[in-house]
SENU-190349 format. One record per atom (N, C-alpha, C): residue in three letters; atom name; x, y, z. Coordinates in Angstrom, 2 decimals, m for minus. Layout:
N
+------+------+---------+---------+---------+
| code | site |       x |       y |       z |
+------+------+---------+---------+---------+
|  ALA |   CA |       X |       Y |       Z |
...
+------+------+---------+---------+---------+
//
This chain:
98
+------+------+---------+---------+---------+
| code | site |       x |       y |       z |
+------+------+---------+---------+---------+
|  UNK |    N |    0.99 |  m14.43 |   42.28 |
|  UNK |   CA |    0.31 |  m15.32 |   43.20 |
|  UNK |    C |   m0.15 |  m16.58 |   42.47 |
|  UNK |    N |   m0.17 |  m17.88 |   42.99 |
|  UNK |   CA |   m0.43 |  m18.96 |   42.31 |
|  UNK |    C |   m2.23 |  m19.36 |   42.61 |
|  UNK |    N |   m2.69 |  m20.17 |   41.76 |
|  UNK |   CA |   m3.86 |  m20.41 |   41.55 |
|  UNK |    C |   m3.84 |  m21.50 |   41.18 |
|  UNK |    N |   m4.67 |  m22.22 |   42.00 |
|  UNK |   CA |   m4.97 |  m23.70 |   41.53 |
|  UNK |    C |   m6.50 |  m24.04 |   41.28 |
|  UNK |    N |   m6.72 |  m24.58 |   40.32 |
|  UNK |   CA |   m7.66 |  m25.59 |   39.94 |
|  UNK |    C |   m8.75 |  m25.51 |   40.97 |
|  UNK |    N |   m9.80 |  m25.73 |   40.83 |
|  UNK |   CA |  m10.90 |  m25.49 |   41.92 |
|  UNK |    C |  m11.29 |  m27.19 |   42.16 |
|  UNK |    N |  m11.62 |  m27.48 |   43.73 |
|  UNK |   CA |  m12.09 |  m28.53 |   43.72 |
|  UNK |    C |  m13.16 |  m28.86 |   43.27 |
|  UNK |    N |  m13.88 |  m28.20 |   42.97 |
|  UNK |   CA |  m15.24 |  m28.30 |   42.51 |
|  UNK |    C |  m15.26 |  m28.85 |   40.89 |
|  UNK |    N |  m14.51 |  m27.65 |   40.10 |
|  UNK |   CA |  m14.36 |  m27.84 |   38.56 |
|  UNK |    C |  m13.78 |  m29.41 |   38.62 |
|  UNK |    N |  m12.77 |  m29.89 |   39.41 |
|  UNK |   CA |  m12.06 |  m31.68 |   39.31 |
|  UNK |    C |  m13.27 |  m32.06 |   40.07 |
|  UNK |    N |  m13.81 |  m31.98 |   40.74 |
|  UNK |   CA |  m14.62 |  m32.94 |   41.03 |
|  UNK |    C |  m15.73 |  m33.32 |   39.83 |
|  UNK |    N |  m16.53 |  m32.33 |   39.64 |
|  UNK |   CA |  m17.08 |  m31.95 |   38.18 |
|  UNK |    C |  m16.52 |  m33.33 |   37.34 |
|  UNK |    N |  m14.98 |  m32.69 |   37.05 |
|  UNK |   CA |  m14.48 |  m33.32 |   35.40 |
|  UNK |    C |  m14.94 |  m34.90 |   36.08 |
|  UNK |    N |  m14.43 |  m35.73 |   37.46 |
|  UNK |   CA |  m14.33 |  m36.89 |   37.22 |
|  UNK |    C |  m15.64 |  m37.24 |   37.23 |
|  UNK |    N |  m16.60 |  m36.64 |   38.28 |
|  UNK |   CA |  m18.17 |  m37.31 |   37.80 |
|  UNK |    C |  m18.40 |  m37.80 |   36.61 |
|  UNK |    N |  m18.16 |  m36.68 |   35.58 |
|  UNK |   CA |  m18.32 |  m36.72 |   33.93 |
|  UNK |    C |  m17.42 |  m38.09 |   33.65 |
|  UNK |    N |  m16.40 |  m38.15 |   34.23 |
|  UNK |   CA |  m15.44 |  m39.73 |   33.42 |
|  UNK |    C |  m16.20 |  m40.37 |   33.63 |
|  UNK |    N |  m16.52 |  m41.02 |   34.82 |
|  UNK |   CA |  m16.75 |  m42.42 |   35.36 |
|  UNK |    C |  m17.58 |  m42.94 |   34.13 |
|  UNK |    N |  m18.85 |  m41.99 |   33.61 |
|  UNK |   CA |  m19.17 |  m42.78 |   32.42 |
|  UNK |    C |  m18.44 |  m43.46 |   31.14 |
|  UNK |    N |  m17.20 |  m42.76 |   30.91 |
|  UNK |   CA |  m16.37 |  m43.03 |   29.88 |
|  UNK |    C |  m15.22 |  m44.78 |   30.30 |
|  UNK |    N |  m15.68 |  m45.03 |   31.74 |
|  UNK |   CA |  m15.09 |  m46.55 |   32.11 |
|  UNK |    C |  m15.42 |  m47.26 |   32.00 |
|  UNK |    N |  m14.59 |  m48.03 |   30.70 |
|  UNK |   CA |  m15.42 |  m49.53 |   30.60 |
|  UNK |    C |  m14.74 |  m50.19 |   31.43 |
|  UNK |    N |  m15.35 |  m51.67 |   31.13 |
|  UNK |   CA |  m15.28 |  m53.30 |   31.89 |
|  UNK |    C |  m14.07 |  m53.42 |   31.31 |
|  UNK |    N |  m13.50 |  m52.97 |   30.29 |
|  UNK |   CA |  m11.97 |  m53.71 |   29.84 |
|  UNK |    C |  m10.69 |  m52.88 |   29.99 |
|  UNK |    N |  m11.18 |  m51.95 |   30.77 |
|  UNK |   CA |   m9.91 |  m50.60 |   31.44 |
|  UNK |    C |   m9.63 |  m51.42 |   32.49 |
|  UNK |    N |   m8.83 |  m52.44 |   32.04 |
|  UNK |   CA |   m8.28 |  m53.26 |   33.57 |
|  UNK |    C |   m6.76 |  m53.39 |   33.46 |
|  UNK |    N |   m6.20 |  m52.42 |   34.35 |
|  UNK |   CA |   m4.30 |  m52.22 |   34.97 |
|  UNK |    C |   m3.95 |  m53.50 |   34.49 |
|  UNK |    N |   m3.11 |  m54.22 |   33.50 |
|  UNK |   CA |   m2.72 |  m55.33 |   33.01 |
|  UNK |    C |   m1.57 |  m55.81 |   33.78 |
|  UNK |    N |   m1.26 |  m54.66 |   35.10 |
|  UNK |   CA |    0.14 |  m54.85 |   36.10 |
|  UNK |    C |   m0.52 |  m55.00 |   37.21 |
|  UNK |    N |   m1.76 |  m55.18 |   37.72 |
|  UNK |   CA |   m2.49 |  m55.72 |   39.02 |
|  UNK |    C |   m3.01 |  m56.49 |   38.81 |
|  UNK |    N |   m3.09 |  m57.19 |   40.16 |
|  UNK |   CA |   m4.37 |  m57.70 |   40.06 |
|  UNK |    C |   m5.60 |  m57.55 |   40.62 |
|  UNK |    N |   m5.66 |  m56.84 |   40.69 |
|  UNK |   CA |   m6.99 |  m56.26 |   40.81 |
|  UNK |    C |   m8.35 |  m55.75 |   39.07 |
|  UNK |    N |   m9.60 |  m56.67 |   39.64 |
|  UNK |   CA |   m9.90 |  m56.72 |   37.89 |
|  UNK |    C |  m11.02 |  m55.29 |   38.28 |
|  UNK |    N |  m10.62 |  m54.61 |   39.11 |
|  UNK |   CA |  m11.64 |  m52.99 |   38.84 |
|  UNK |    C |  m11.24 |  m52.50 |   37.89 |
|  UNK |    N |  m12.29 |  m52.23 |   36.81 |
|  UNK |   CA |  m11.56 |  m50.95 |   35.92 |
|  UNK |    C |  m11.56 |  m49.37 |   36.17 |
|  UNK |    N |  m10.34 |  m48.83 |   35.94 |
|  UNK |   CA |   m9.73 |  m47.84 |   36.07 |
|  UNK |    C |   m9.04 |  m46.98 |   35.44 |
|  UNK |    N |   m9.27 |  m45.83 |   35.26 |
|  UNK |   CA |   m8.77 |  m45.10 |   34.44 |
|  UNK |    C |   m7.65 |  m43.89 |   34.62 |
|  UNK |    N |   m6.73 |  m43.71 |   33.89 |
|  UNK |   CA |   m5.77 |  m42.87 |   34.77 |
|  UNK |    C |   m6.00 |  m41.30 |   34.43 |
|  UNK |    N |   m5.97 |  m40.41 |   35.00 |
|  UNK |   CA |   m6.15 |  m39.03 |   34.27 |
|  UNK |    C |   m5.48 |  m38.29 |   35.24 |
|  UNK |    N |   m4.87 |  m37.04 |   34.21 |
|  UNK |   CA |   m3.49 |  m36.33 |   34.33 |
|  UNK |    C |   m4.06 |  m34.89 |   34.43 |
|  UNK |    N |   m3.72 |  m34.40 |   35.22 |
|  UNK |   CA |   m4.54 |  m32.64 |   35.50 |
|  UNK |    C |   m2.97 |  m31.66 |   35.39 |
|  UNK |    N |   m2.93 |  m31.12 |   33.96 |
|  UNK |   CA |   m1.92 |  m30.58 |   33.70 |
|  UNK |    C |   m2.29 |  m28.75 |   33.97 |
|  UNK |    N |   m1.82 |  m28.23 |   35.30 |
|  UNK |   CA |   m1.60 |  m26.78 |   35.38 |
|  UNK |    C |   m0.57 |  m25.71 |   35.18 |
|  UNK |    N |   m0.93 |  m24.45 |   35.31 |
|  UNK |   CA |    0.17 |  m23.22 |   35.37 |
|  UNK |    C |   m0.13 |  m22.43 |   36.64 |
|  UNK |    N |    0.94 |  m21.30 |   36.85 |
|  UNK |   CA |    0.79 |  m20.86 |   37.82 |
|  UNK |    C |   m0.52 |  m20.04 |   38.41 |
|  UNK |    N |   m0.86 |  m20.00 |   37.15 |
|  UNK |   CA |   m2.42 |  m18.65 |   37.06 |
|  UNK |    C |   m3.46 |  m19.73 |   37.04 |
|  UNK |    N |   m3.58 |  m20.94 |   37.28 |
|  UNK |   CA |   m5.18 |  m20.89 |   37.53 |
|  UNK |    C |   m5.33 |  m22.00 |   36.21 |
|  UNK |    N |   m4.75 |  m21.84 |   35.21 |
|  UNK |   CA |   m5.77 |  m22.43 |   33.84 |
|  UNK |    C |   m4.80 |  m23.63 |   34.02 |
|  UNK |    N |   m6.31 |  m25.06 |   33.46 |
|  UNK |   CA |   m5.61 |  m26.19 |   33.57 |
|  UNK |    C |   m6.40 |  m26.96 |   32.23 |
|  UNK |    N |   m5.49 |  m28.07 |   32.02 |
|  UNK |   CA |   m6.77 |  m29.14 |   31.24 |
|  UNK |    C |   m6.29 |  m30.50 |   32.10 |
|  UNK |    N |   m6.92 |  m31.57 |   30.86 |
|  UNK |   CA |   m6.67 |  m32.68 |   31.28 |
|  UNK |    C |   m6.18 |  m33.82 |   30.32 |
|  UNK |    N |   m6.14 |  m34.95 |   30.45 |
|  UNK |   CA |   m5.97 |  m35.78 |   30.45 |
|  UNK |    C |   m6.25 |  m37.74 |   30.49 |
|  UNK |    N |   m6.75 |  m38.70 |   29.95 |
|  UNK |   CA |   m6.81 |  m39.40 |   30.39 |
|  UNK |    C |   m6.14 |  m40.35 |   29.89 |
|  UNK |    N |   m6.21 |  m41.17 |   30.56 |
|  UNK |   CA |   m5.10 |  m42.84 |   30.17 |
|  UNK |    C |   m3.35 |  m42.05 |   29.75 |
|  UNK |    N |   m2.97 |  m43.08 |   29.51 |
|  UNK |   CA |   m1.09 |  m42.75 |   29.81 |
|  UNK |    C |   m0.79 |  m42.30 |   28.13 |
|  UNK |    N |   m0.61 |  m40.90 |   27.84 |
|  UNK |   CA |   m0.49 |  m40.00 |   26.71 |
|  UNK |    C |    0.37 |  m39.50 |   26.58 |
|  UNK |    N |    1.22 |  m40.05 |   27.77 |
|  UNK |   CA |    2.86 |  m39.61 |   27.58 |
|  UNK |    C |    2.99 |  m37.94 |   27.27 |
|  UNK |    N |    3.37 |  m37.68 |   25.65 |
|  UNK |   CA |    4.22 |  m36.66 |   25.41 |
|  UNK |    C |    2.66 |  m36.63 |   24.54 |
|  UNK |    N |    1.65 |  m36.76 |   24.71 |
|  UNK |   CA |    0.23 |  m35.87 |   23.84 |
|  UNK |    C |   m0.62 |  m35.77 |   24.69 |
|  UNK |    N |   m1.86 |  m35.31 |   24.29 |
|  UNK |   CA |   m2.90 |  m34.54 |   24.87 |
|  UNK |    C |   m3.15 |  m33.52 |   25.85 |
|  UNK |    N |   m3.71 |  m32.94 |   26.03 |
|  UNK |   CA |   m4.29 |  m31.60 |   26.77 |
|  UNK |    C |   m3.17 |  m31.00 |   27.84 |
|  UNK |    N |   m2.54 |  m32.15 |   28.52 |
|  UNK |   CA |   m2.33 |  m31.66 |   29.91 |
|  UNK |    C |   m0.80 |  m31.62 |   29.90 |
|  UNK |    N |   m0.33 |  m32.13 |   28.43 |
|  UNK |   CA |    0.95 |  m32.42 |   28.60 |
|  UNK |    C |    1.70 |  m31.02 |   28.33 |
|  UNK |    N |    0.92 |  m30.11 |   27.91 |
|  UNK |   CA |    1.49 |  m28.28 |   27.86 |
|  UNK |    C |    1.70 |  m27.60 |   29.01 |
|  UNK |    N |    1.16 |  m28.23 |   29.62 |
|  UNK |   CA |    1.25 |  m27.64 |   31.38 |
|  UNK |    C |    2.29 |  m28.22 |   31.85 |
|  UNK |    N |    3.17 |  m26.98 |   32.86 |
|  UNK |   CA |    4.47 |  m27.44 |   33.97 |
|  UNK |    C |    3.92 |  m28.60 |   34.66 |
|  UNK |    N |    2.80 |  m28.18 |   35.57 |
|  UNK |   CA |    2.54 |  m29.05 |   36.13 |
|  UNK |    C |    1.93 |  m29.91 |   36.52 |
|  UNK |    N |    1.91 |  m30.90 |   36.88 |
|  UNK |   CA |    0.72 |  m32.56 |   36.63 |
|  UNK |    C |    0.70 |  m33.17 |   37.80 |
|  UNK |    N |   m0.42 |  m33.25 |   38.00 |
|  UNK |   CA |   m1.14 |  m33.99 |   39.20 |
|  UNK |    C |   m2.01 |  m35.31 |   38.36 |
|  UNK |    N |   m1.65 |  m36.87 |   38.92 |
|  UNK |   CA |   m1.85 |  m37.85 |   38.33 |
|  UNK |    C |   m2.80 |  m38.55 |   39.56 |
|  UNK |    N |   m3.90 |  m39.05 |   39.15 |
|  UNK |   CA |   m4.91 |  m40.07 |   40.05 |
|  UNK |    C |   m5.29 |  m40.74 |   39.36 |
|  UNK |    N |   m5.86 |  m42.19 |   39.86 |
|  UNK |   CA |   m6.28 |  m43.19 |   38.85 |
|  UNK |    C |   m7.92 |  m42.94 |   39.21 |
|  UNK |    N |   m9.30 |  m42.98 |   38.79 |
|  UNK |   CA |  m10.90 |  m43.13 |   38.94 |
|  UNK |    C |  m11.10 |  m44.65 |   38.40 |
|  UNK |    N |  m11.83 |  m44.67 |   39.41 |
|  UNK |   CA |  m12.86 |  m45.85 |   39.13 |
|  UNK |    C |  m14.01 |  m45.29 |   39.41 |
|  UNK |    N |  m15.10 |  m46.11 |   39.12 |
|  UNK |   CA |  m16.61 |  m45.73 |   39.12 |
|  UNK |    C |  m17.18 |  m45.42 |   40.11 |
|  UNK |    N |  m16.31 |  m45.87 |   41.49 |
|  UNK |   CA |  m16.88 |  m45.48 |   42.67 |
|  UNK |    C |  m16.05 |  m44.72 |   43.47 |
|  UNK |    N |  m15.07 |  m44.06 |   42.87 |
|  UNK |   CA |  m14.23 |  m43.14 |   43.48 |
|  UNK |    C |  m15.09 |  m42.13 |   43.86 |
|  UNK |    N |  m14.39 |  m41.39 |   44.96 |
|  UNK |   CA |  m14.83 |  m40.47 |   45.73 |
|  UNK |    C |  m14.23 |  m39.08 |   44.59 |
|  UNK |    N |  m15.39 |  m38.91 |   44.20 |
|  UNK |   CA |  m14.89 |  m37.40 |   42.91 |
|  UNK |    C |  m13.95 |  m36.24 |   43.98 |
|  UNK |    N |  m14.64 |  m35.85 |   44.74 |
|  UNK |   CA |  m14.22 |  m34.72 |   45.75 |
|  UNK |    C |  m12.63 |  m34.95 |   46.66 |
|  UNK |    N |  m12.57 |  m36.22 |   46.84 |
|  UNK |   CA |  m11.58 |  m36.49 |   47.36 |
|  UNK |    C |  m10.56 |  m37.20 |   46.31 |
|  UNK |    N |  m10.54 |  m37.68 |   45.17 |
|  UNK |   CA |   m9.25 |  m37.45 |   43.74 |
|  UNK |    C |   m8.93 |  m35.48 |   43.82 |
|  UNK |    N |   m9.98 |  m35.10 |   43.59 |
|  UNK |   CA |   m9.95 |  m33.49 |   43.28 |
|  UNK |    C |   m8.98 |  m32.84 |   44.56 |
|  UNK |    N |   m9.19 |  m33.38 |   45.67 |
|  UNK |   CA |   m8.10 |  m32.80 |   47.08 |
|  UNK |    C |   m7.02 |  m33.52 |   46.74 |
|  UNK |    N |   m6.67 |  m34.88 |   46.18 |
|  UNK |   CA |   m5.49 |  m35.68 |   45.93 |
|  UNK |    C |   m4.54 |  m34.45 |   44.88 |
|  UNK |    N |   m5.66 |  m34.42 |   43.42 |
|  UNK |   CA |   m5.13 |  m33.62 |   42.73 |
|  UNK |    C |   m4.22 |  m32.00 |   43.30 |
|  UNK |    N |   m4.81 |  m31.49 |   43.80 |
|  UNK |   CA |   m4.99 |  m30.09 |   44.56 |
|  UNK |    C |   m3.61 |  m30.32 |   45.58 |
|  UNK |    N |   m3.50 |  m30.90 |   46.16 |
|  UNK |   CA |   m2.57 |  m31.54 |   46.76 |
|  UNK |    C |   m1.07 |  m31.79 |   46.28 |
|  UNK |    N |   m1.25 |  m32.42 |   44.93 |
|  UNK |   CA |   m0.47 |  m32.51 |   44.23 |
|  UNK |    C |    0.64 |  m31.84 |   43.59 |
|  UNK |    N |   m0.53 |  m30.64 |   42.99 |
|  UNK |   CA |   m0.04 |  m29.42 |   41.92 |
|  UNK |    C |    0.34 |  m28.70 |   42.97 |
|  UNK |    N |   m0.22 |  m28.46 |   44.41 |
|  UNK |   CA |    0.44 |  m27.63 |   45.64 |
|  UNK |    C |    1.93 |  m27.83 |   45.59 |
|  UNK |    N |    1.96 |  m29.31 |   45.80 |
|  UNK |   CA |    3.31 |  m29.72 |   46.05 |
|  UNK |    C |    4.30 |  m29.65 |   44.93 |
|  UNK |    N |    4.18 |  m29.33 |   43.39 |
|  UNK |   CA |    4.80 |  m28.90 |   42.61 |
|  UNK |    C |    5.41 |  m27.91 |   42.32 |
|  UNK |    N |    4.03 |  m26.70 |   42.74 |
|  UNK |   CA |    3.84 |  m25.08 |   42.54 |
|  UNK |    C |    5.29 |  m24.72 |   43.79 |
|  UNK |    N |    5.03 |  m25.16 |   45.10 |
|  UNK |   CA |    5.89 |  m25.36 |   46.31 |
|  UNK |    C |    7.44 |  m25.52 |   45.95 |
|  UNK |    N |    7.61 |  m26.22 |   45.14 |
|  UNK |   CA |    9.29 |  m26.73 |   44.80 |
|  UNK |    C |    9.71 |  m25.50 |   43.89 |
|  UNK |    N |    8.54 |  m25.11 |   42.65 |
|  UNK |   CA |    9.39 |  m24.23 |   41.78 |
|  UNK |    C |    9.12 |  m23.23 |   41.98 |
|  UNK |    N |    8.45 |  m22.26 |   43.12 |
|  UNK |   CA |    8.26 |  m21.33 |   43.65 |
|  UNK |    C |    9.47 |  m20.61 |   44.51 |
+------+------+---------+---------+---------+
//
């Protein structure tokens, strides 16, 4: 049976980012001057996940996991609703290789 990530625990992690966004995390391919940060929620079928932030390609936490659910935070993102984006995501992954 598959297990995903709790909305609560992602909502959790991004509260905790928003402090980690500075003024100079600005998308150098928009224009838009909000800063924003990208973070990668790498899961398995059982439940255990990590993470991720900014574009780490082939390193950090999340890149061991099949599967990845990608959202960008800003400071006034809706934590609860990235966390359903995420959730959403890894559904739609778990779904294909199931």
């Amino acid at each position: 049976m598959r297990k995903l990530p709790k909305i609560s625990e992602l909502s959790e992690l991004f509260k905790s980012l928003k402090s980690w966004i500075t003024d100079d995390m600005i998308d150098p391919d928009s224009d838009s001057k909000i800063p924003i940060m990208q973070v990668t929620i790498g899961s398995d079928l059982d439940g255990n996940w990590s993470y991720q932030t900014g574009d780490n390609s082939f390193t950090g936490e999340a890149y061991h996991y099949r599967f990845w659910g990608v959202v960008y935070l800003t400071r006034r993102s809706n934590s609860r609703e990235l966390a359903r984006e995420v959730i959403n995501q890894l559904s739609d992954c778990y779904g294909a290789f199931v």
